[in-house]
Residue frames relative to the residue before (quaternion, step in Angstrom):
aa qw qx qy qz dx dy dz
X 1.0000 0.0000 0.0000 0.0000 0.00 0.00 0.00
X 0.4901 -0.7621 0.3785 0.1890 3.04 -1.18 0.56
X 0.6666 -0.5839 0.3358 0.3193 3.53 -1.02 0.50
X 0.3569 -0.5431 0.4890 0.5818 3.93 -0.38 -0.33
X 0.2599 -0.7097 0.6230 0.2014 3.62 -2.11 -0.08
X 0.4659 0.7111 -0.3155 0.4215 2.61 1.58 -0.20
X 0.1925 -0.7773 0.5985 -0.0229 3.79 -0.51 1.70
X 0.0715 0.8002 -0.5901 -0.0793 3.59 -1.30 0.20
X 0.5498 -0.6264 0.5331 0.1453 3.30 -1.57 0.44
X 0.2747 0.8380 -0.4627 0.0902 3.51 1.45 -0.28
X 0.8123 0.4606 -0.1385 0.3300 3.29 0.98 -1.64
X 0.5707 0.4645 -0.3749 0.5639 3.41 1.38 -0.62
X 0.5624 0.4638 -0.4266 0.5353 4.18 0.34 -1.06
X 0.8167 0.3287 -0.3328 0.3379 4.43 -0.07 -0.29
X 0.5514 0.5609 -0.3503 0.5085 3.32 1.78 0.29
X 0.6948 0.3944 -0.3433 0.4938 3.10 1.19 -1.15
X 0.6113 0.3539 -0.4137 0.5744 4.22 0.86 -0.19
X 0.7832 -0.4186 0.2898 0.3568 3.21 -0.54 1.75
X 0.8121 -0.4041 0.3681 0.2043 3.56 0.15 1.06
X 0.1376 0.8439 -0.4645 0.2307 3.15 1.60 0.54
X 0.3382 -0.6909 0.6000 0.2197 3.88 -0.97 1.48
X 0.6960 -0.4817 0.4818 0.2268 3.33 -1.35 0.34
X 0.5176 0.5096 -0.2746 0.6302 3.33 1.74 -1.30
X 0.6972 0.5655 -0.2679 0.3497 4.05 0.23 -1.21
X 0.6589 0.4088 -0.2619 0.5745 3.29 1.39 -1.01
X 0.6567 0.4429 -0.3628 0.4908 3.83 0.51 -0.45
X 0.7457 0.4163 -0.3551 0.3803 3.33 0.56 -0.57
X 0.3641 0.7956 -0.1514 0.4599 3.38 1.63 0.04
X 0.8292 0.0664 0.0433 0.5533 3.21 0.96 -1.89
X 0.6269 -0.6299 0.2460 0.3868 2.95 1.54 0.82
X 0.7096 0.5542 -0.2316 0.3684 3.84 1.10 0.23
X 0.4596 -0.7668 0.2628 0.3630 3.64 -0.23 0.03
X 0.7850 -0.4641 0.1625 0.3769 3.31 -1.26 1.05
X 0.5189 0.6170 -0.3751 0.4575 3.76 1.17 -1.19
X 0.7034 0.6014 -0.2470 0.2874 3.28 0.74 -1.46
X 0.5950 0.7037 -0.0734 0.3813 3.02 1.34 -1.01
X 0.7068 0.4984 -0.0693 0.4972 2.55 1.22 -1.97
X 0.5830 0.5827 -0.1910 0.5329 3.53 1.27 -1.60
X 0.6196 0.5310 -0.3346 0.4713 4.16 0.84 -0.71
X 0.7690 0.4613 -0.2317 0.3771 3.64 0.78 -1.57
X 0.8165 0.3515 -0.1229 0.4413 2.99 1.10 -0.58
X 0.6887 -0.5366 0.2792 0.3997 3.34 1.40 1.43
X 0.5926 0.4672 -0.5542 0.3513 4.12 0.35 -0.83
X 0.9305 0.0351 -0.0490 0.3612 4.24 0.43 -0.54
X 0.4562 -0.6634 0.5276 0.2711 3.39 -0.83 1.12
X 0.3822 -0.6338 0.5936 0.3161 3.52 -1.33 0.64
X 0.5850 -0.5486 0.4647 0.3752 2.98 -1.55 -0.02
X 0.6076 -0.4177 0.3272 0.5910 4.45 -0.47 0.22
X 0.7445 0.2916 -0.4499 0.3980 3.57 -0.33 -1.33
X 0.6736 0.3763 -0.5108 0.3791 3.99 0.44 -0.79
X 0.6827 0.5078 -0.4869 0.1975 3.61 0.27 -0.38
X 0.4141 0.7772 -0.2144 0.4226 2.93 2.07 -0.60
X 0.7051 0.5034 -0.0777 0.4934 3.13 0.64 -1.54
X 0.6599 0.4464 -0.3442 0.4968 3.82 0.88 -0.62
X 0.6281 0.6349 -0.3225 0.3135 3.20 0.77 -1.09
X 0.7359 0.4723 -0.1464 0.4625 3.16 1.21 -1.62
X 0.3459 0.6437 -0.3636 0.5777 3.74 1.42 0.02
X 0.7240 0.1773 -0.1681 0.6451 3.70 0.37 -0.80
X 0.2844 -0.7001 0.6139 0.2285 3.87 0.16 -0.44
X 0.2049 0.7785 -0.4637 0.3699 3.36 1.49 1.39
X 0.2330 -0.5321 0.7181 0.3833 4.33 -0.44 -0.05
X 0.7291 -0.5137 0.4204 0.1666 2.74 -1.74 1.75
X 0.6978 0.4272 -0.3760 0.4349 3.86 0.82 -0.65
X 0.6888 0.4597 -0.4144 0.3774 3.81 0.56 -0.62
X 0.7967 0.4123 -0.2643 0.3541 3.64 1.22 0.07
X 0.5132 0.4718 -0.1376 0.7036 3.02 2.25 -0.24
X 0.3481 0.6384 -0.6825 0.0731 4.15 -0.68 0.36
X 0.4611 -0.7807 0.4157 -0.0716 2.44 -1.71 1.22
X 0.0459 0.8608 -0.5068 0.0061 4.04 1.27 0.99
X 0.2697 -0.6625 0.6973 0.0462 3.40 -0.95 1.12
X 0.0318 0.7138 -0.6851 -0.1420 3.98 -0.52 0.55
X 0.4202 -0.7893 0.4476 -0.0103 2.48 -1.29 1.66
X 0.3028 -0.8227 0.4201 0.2343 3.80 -0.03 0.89
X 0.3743 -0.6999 0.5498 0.2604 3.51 -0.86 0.42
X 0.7332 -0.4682 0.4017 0.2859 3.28 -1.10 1.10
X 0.3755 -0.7586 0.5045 0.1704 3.64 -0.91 0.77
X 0.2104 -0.8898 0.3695 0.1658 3.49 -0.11 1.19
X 0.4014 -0.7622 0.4343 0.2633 3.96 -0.65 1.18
């Protein structure tokens, strides 16, 4: 199975809004801190409306806080 690809900005976008806590941002989008914690650090993809919902918290477009790296496998050679 595959890894996530799915990159974010979560942690740099709550420093640059006055140092935003992790608790502040969850408490925000209505979810819990783990969650939060479990998002920045790649172990879990939100669902859209939360990614939605973070985004608008920073008033960021959903891509500059969400990025998406497919790794791309290389053909299997016969």
């Amino acid at each position: 199975m595959a890894g996530h690809h799915i990159q974010n900005n979560i942690r740099r976008l709550r420093f640059e809004h006055d140092e935003m806590t992790q608790q502040e941002l969850a408490d925000r989008v209505n979810v819990s801190r783990q969650t939060i914690v479990a998002i920045e650090n790649g172990k879990y993809s939100p669902s859209l409306e939360l990614a939605f919902r973070i985004a608008q918290v920073f008033d960021t477009p959903l891509e500059e806080v969400f990025l998406y790296n497919p790794v791309i496998e290389s053909p299997k050679r016969k």
